[in-house]
gemmi code that builds the backbone of each chain (N, CA, C; Angstrom):
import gemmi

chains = {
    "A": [
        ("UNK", (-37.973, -0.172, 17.513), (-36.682, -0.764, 17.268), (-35.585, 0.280, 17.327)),
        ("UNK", (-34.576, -0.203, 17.386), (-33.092, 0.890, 17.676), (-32.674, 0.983, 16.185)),
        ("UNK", (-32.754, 0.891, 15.137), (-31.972, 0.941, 13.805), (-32.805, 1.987, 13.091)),
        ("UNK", (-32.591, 1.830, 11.880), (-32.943, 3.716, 11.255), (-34.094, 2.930, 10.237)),
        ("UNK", (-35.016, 3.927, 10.482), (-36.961, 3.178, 9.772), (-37.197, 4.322, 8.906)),
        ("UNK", (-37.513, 3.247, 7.824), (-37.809, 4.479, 6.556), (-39.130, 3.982, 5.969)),
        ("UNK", (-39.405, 5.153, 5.359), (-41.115, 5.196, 5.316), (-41.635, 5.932, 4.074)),
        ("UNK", (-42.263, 5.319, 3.003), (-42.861, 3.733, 2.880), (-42.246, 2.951, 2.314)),
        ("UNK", (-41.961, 1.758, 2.965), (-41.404, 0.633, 2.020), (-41.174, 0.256, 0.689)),
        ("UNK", (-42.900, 0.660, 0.087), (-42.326, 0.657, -1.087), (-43.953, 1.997, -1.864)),
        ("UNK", (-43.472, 2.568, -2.598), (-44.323, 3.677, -3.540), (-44.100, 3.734, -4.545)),
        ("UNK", (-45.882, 3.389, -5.309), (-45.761, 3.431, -7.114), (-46.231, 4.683, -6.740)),
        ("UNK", (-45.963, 5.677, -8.139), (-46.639, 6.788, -8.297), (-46.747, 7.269, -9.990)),
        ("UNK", (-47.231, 8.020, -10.338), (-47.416, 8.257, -11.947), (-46.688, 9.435, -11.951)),
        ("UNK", (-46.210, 9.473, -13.103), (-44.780, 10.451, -13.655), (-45.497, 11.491, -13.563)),
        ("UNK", (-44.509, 12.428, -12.811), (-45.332, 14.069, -13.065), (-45.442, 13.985, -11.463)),
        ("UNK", (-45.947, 13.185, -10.600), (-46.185, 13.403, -9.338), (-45.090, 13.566, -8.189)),
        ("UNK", (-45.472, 14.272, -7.111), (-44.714, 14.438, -5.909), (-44.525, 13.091, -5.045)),
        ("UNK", (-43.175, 13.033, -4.746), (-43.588, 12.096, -3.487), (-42.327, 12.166, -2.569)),
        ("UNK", (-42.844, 11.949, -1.289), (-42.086, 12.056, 0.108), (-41.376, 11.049, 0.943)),
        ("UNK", (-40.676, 11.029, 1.279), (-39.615, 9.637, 1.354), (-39.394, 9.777, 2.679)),
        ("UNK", (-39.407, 9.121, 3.552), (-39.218, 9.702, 5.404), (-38.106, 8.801, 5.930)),
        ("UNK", (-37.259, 9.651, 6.827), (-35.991, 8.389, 7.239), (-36.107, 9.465, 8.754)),
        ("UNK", (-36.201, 7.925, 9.728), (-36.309, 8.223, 11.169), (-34.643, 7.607, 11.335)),
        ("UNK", (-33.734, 8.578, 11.955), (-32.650, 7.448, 12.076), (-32.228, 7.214, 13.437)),
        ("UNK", (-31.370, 6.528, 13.956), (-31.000, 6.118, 14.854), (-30.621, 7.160, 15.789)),
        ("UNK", (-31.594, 7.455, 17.556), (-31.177, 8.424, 18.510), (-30.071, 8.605, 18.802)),
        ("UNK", (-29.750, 9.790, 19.173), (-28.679, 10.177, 18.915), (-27.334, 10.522, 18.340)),
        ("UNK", (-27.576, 9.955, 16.949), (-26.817, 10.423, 15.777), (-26.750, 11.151, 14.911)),
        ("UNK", (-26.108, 12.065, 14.863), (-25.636, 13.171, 14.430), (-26.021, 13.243, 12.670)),
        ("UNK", (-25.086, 12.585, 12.401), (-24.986, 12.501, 10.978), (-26.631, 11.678, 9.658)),
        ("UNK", (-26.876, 12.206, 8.623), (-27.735, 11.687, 7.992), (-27.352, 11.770, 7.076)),
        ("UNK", (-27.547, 10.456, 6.052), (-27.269, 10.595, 4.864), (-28.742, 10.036, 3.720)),
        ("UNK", (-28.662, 10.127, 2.686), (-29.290, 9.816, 1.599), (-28.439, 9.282, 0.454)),
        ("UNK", (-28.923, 8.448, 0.559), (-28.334, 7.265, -1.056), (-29.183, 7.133, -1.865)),
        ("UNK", (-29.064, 6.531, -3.089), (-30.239, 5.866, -4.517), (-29.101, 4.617, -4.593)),
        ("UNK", (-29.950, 3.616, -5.274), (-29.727, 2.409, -5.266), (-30.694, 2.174, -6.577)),
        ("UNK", (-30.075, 2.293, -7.916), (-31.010, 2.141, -8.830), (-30.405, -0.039, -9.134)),
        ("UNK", (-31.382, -0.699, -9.686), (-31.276, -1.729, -9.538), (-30.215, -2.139, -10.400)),
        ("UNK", (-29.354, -3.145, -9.621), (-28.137, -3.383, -10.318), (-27.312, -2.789, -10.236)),
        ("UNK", (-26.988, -1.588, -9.698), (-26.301, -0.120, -9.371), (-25.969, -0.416, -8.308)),
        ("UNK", (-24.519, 0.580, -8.177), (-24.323, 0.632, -6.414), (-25.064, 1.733, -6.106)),
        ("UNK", (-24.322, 2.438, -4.439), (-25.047, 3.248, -4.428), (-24.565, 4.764, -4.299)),
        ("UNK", (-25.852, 5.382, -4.541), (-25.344, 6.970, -5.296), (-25.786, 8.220, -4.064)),
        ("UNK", (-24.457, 8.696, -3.853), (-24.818, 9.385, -2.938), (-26.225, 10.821, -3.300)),
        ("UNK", (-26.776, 11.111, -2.784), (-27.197, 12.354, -2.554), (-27.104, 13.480, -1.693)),
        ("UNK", (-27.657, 13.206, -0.397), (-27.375, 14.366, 0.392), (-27.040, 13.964, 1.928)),
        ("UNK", (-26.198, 14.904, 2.211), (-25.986, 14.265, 3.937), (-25.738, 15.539, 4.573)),
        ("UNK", (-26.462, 15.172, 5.855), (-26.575, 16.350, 6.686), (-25.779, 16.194, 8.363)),
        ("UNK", (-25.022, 17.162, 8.726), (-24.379, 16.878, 9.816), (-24.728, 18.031, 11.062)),
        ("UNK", (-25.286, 17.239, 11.933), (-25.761, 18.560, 13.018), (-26.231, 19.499, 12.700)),
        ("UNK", (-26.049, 20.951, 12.554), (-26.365, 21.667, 12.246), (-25.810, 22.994, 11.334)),
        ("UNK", (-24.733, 21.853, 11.102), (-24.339, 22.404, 9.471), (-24.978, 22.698, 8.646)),
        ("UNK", (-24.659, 23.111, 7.506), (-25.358, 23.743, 6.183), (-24.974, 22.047, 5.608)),
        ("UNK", (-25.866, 20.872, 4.928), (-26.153, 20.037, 4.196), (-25.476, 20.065, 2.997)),
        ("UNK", (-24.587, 18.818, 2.558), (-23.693, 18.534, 1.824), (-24.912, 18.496, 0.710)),
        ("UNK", (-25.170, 18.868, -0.150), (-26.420, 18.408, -1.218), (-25.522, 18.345, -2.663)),
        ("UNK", (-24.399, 18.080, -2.602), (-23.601, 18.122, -3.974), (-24.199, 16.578, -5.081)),
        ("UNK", (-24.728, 15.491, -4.057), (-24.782, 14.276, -4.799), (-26.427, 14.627, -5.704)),
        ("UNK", (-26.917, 15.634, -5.184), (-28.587, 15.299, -5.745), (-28.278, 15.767, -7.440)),
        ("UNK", (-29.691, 14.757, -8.027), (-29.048, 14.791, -9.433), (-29.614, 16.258, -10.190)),
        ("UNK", (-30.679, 16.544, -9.675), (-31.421, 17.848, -10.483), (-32.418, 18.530, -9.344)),
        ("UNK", (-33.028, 19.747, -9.903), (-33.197, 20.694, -8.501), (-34.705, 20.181, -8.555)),
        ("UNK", (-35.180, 18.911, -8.804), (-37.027, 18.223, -8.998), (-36.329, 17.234, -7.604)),
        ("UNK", (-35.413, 17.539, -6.685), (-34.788, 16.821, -5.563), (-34.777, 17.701, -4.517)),
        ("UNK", (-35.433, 17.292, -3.304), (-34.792, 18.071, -2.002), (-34.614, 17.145, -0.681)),
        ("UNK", (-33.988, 17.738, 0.236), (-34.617, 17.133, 1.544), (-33.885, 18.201, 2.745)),
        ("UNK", (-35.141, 17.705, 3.658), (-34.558, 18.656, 5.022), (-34.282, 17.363, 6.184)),
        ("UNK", (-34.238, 17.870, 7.265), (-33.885, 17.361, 8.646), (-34.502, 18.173, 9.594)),
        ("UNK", (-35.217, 18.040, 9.976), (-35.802, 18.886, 11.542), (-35.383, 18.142, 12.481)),
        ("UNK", (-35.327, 19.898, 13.213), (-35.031, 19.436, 14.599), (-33.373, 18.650, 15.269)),
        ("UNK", (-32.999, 18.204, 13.709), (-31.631, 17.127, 13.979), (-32.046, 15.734, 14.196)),
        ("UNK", (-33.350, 15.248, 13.470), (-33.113, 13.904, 13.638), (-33.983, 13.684, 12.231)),
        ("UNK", (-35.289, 13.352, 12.691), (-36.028, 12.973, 11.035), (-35.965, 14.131, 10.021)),
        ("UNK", (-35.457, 12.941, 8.632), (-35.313, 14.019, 7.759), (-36.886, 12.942, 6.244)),
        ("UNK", (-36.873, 14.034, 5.405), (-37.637, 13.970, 4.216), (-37.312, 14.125, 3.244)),
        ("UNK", (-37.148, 13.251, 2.509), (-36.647, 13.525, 0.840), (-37.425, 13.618, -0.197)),
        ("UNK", (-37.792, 14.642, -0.486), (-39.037, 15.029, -1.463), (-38.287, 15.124, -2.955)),
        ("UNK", (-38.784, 14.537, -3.862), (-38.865, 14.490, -5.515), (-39.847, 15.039, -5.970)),
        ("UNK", (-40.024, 15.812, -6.732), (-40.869, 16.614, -7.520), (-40.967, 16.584, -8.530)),
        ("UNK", (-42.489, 16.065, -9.495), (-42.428, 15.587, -10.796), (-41.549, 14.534, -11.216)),
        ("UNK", (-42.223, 13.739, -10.605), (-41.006, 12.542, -10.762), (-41.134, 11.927, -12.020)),
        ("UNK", (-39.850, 11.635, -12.609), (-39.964, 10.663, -13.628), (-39.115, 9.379, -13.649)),
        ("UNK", (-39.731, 8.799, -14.829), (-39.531, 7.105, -14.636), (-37.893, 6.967, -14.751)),
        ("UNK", (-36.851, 7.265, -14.416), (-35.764, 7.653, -13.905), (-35.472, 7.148, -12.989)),
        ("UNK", (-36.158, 8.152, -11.939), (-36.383, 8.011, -10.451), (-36.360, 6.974, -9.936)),
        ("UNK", (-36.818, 5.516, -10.713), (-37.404, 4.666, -10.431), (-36.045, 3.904, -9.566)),
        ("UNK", (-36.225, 3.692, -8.166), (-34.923, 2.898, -7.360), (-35.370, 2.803, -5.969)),
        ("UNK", (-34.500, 2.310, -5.653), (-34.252, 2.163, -3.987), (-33.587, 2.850, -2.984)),
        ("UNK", (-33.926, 4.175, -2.193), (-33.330, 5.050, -1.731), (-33.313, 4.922, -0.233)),
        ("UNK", (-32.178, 4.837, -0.275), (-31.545, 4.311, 1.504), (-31.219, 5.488, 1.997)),
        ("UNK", (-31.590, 5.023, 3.396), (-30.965, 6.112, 4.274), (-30.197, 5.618, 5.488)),
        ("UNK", (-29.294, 6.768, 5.652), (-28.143, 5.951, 6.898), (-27.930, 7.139, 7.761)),
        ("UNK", (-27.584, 6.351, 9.080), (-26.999, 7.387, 10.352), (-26.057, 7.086, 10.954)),
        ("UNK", (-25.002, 7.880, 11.466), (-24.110, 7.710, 11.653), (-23.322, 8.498, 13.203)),
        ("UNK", (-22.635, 8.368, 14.159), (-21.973, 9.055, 15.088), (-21.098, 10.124, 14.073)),
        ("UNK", (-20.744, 10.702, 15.202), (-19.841, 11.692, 14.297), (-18.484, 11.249, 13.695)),
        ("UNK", (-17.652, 10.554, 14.843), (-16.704, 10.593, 14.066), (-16.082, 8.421, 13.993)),
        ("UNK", (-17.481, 7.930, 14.047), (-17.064, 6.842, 13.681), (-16.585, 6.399, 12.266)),
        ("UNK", (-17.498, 7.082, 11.683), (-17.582, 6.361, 10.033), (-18.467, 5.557, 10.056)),
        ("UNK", (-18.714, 4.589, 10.592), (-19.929, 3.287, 10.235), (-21.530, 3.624, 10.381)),
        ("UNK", (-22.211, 3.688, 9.372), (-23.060, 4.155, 8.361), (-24.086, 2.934, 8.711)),
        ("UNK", (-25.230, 3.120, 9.408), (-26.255, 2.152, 9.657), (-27.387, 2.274, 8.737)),
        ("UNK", (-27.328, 1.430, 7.958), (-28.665, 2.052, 7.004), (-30.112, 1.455, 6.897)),
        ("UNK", (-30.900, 1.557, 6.693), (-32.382, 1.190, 6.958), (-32.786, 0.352, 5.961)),
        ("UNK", (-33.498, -0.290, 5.538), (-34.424, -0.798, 4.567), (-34.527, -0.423, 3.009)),
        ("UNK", (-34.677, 0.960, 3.111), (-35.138, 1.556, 1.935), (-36.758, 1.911, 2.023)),
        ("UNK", (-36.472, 2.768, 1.030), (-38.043, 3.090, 0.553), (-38.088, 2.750, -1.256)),
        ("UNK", (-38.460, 1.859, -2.206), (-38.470, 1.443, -3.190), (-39.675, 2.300, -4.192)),
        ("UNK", (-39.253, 2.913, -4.724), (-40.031, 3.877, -5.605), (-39.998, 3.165, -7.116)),
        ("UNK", (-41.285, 3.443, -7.298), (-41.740, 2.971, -8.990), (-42.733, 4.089, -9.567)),
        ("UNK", (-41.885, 4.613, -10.775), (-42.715, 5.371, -11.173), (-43.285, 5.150, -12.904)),
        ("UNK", (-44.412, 5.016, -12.877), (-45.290, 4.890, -14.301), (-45.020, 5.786, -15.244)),
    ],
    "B": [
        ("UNK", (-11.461, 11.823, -9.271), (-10.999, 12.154, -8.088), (-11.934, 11.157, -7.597)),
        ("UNK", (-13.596, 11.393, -7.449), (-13.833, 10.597, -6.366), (-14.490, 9.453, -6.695)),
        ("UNK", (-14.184, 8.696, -7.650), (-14.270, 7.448, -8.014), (-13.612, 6.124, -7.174)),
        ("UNK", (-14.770, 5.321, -6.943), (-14.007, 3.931, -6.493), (-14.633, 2.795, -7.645)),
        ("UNK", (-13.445, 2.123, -7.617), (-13.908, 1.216, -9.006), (-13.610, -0.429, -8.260)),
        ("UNK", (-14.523, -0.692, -8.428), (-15.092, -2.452, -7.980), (-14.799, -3.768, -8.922)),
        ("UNK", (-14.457, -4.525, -9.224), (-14.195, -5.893, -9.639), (-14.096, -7.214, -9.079)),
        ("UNK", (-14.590, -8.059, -9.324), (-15.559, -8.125, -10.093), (-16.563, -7.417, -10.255)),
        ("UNK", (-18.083, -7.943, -11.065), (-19.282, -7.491, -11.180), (-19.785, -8.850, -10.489)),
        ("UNK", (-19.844, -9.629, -10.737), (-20.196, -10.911, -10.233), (-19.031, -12.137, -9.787)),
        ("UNK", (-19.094, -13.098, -9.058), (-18.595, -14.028, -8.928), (-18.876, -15.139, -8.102)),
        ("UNK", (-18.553, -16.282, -8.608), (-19.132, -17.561, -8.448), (-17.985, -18.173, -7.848)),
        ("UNK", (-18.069, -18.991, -6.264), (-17.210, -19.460, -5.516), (-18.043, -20.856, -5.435)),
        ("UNK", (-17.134, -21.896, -5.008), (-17.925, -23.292, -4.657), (-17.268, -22.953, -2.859)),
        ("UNK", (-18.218, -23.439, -2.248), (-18.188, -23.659, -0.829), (-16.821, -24.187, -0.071)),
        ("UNK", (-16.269, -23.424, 0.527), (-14.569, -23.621, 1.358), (-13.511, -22.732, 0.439)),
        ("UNK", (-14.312, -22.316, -0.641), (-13.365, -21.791, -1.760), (-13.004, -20.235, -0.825)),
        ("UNK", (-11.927, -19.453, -1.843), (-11.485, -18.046, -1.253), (-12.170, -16.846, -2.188)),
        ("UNK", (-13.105, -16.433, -1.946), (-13.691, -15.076, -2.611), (-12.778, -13.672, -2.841)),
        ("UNK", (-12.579, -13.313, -3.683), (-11.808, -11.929, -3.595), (-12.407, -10.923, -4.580)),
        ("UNK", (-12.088, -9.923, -3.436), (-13.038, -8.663, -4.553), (-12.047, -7.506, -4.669)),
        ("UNK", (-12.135, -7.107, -5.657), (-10.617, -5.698, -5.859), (-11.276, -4.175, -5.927)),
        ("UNK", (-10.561, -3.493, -5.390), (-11.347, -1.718, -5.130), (-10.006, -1.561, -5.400)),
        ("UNK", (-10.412, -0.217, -6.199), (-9.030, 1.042, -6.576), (-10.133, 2.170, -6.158)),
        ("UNK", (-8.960, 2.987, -5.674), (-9.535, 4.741, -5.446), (-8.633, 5.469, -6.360)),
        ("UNK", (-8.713, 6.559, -6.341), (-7.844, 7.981, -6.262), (-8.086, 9.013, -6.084)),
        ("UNK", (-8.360, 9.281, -4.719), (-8.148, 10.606, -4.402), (-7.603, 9.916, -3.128)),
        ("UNK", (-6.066, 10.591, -2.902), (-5.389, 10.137, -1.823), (-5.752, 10.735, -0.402)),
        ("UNK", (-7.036, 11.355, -0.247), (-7.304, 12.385, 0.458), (-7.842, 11.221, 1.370)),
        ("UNK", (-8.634, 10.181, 0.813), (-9.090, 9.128, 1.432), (-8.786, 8.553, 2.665)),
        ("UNK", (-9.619, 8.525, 3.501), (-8.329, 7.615, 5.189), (-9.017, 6.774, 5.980)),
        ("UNK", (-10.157, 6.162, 5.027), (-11.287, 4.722, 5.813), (-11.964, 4.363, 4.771)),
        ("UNK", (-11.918, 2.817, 4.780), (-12.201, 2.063, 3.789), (-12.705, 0.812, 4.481)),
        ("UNK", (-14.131, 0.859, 4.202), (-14.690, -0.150, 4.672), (-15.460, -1.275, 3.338)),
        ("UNK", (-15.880, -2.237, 3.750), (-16.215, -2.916, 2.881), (-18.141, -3.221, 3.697)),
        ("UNK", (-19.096, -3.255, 3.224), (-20.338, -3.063, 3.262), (-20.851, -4.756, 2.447)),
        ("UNK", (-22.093, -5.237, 2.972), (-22.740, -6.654, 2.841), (-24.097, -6.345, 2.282)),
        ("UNK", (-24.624, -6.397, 1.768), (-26.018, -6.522, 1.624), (-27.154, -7.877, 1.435)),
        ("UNK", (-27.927, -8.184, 1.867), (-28.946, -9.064, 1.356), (-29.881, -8.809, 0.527)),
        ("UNK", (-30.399, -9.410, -0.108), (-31.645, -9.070, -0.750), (-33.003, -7.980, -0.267)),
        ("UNK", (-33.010, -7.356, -0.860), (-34.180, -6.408, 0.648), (-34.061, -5.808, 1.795)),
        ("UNK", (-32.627, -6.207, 1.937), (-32.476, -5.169, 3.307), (-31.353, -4.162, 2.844)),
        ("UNK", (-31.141, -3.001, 3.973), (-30.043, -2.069, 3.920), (-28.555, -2.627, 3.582)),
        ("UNK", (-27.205, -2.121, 3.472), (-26.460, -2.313, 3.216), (-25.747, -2.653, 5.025)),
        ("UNK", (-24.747, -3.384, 5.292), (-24.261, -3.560, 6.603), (-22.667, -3.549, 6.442)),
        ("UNK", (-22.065, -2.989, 7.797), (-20.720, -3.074, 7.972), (-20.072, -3.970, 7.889)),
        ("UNK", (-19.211, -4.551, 7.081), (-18.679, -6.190, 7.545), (-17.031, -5.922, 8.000)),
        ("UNK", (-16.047, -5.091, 7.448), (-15.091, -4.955, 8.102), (-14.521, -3.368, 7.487)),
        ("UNK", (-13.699, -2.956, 7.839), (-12.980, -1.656, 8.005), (-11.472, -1.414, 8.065)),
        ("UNK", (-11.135, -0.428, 7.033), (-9.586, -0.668, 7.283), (-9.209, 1.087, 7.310)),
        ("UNK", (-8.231, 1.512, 8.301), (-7.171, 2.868, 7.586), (-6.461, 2.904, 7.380)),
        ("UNK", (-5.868, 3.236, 6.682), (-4.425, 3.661, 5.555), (-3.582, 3.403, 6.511)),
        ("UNK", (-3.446, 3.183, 7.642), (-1.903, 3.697, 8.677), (-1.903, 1.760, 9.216)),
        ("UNK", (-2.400, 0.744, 8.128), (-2.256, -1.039, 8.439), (-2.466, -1.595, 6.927)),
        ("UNK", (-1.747, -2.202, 6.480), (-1.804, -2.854, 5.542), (-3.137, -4.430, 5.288)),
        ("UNK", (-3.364, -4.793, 6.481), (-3.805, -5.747, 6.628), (-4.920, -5.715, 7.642)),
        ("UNK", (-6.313, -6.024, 7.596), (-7.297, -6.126, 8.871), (-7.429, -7.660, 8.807)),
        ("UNK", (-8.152, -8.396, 9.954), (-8.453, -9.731, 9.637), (-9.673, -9.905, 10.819)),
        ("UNK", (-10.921, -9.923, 10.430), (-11.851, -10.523, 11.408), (-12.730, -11.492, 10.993)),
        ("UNK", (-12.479, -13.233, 11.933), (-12.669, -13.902, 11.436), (-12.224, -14.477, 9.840)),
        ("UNK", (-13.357, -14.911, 9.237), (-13.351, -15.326, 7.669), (-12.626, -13.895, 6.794)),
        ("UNK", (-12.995, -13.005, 7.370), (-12.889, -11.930, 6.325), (-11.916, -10.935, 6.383)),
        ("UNK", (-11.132, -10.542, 5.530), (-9.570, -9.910, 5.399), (-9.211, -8.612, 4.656)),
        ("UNK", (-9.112, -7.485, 4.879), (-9.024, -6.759, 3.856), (-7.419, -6.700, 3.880)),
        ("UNK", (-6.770, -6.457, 2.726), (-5.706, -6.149, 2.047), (-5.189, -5.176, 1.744)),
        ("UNK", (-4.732, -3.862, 2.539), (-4.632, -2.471, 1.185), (-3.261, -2.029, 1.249)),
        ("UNK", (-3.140, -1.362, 0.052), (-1.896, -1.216, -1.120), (-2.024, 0.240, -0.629)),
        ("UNK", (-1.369, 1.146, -0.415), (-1.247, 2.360, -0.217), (-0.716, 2.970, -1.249)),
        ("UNK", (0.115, 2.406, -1.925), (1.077, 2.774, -2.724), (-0.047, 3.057, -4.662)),
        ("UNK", (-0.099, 1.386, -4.249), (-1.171, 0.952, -5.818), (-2.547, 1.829, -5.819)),
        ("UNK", (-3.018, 2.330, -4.096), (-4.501, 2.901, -3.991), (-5.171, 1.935, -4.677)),
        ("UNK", (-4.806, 0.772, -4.164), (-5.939, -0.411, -4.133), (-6.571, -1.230, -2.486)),
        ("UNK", (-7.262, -1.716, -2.512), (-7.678, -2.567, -1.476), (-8.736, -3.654, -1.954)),
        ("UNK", (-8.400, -4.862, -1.127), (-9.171, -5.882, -1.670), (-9.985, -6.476, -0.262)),
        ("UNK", (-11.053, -7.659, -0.306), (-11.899, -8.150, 0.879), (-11.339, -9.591, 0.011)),
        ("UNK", (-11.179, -10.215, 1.259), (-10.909, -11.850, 1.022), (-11.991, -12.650, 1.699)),
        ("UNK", (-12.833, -13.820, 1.555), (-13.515, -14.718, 2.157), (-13.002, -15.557, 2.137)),
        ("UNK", (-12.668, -16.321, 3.844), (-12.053, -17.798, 3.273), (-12.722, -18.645, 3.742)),
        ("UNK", (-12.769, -19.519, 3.698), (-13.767, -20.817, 3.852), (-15.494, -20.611, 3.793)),
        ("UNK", (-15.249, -19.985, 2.249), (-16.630, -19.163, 1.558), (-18.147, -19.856, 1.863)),
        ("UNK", (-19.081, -19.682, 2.885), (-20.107, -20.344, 2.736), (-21.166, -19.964, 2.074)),
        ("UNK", (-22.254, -20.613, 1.805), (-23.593, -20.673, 1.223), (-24.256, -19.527, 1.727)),
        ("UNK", (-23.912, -19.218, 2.999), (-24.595, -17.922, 3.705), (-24.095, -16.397, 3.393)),
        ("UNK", (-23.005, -16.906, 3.150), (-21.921, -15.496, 2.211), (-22.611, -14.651, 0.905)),
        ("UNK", (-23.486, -15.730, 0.123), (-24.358, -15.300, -0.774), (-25.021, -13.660, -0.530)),
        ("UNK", (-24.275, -12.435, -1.177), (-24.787, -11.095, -1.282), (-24.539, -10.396, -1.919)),
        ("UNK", (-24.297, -8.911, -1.886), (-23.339, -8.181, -2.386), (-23.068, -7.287, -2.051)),
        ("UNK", (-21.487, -7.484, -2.248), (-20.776, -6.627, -1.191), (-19.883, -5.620, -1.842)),
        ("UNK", (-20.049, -4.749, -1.481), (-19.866, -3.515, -1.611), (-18.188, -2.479, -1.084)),
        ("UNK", (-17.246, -1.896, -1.480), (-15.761, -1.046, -1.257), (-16.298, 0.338, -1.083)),
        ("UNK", (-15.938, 0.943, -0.752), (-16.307, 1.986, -0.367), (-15.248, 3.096, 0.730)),
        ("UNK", (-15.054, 4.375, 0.006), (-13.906, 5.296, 0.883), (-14.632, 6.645, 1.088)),
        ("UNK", (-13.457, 6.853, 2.394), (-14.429, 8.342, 2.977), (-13.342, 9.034, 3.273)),
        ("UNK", (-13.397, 10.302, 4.012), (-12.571, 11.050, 4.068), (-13.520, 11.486, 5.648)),
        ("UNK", (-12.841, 10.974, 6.550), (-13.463, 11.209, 7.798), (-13.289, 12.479, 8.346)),
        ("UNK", (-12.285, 13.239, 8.098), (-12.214, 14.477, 8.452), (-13.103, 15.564, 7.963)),
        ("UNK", (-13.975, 14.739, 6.896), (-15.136, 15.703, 6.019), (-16.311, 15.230, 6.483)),
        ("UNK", (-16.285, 14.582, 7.687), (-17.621, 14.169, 8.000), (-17.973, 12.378, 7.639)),
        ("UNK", (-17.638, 12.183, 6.938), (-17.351, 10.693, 6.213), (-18.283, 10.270, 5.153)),
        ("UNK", (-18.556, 10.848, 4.691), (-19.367, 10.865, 3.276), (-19.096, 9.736, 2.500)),
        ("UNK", (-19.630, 8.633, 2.262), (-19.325, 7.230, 1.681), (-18.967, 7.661, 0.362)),
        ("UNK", (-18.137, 7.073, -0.233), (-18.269, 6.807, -1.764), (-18.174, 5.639, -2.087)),
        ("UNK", (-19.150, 4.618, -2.842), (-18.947, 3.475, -2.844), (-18.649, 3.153, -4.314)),
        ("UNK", (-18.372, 1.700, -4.413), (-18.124, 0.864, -5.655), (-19.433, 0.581, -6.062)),
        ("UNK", (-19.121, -0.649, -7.347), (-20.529, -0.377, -7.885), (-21.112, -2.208, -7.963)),
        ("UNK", (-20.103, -2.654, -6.619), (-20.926, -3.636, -6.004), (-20.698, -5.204, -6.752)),
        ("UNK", (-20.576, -6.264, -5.953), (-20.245, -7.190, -6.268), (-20.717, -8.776, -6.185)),
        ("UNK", (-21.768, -8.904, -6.555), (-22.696, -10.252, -6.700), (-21.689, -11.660, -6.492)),
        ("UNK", (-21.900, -12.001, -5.067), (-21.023, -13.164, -4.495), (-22.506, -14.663, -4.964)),
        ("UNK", (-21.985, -15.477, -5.333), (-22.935, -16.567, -4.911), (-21.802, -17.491, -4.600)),
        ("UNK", (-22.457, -18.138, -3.353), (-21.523, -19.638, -3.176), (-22.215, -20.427, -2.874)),
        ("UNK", (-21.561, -21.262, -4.409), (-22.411, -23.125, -4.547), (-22.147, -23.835, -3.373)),
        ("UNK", (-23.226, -24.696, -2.651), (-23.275, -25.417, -2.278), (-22.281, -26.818, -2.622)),
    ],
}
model = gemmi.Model(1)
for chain_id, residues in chains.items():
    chain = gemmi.Chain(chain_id)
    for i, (resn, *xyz) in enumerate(residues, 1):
        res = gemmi.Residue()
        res.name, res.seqid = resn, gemmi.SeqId(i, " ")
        for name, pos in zip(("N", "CA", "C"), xyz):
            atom = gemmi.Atom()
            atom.name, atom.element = name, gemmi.Element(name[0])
            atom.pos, atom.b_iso = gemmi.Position(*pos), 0.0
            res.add_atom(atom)
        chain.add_residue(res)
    model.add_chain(chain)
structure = gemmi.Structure()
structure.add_model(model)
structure.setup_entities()
C-alpha cells in the first residue's frame, strides 16, 4: 500500500520490558514524526526527524525513550523498561517537506501489565 | 507558548445541525493551522487547512474561521451528518521549522440521527 504501516498493531508487554515500535512511512518523504495518543488524550508529540538533520527529540518524555531512522526512511521507537504509563497509542506520520500535511498510519497500541 | 487549547471536549449535534469547534494558540510564531479527523482505530486525517494571510477557508461542508488578532480559529460543519461522527482535532505549526504539529486535545463530535 502507498500510506505509512506501523508495526505491531497492537503489543501487551510486562512492566520492566523493552519494546520496539516500527513506522515504514510513505516513499519519498522526507519528514518523520512520532506522536502518543494516550486514551482520551490528544496527541503528544515526541520526536521528528527531517532528512538528515540532527532529530527534533524535545517531545520524548524521559531518556527509557528513543528512536532512530535509517537510511531516511524506516524509523524505530524503542521504550525501555516500560511502565504502565506507557500504556497508549503511538502514531506515526510522514510528511513532504514543505507541505505541512502529516499522513499518519494506524498506530501501534501498547499495553503494559 | 506552545499550547493549543480545544473546546469543546465533546459535542452532540442532531443531523443538518451546524457543529463548531473553538482553538486558541499563542505563540504568534504560528503560520498553518489545520484541523485533523479521526475514526475509531485508524490514524488521524487532513480535513481542511488554513494560513494566517485568509481569514476564512471553505471546502465543501467544512469552514475554518481564524481571528488573527484574538489567535483563535474555529472548524464549522454544516449540514452535520451521521458520518461526521469522530474526533476532530486543531492543531498549529510553524512551517518554517519543519512543521512540527502541535495539537489540541481533541473533540468528540456525535451526530444523532
Amino acid at each position: 500500500g502507498a500510506g505509512v504501516s506501523q508495526s505491531p498493531s497492537n503489543k501487551v508487554t510486562e512492566k520492566g520490558k523493552d519494546v520496539e515500535l516500527r513506522c515504514d512511512p510513505i516513499s519519498g518523504h522526507t519528514a518523520l514524526y512520532w506522536y502518543r495518543q494516550s486514551l482520551g488524550q490528544g496527541l503528544e508529540f515526541l520526536i521528528y526527524f527531517q532528512g538528515n538533520s540532527a532529530p527534533d527529540k524535545s517531545g520524548l518524555p524521559s531518556d527509557r525513550f528513543s528512536a532512530e531512522r535509517t537510511g531516511g526512511s524506516v524509523s524505530t521507537l524503542t521504550i525501555q523498561r516500560t511502565q504502565q504509563e506507557d500504556s497508549a497509542v503511538y502514531l506515526c506520520a510522514s510528511s513532504e517537506q514543505t507541505t505541512g500535511e502529516l499522513f499518519f498510519g494506524e498506530g501501534s497500541r501498547l499495553t503494559v501489565l | 507558548q506552545q499550547q493549543v487549547k480545544q473546546s469543546p471536549q465533546s459535542l452532540i449535534v442532531q443531523k443538518g445541525g451546524i457543529s463548531i469547534i473553538n482553538c486558541a494558540y499563542e505563540n504568534t510564531a504560528f503560520d498553518y493551522f489545520p484541523w485533523y479527523q479521526q475514526f475509531p482505530g485508524k490514524g488521524p486525517a487532513l480535513l481542511i487547512a488554513i494560513r494566517p494571510d485568509v481569514s476564512e477557508k471553505k471546502e465543501g461542508r467544512f469552514t475554518i474561521s481564524f481571528n488573527k488578532s484574538a489567535k483563535q480559529f474555529s472548524l464549522h460543519i454544516m449540514d452535520s451528518q451521521p458520518g461526521d461522527s469522530a474526533t476532530y482535532f486543531c492543531a498549529a505549526s510553524m512551517l518554517s521549522q519543519g512543521g512540527k504539529l502541535i495539537f489540541g486535545q481533541g473533540t468528540e463530535l456525535s451526530v444523532k440521527p
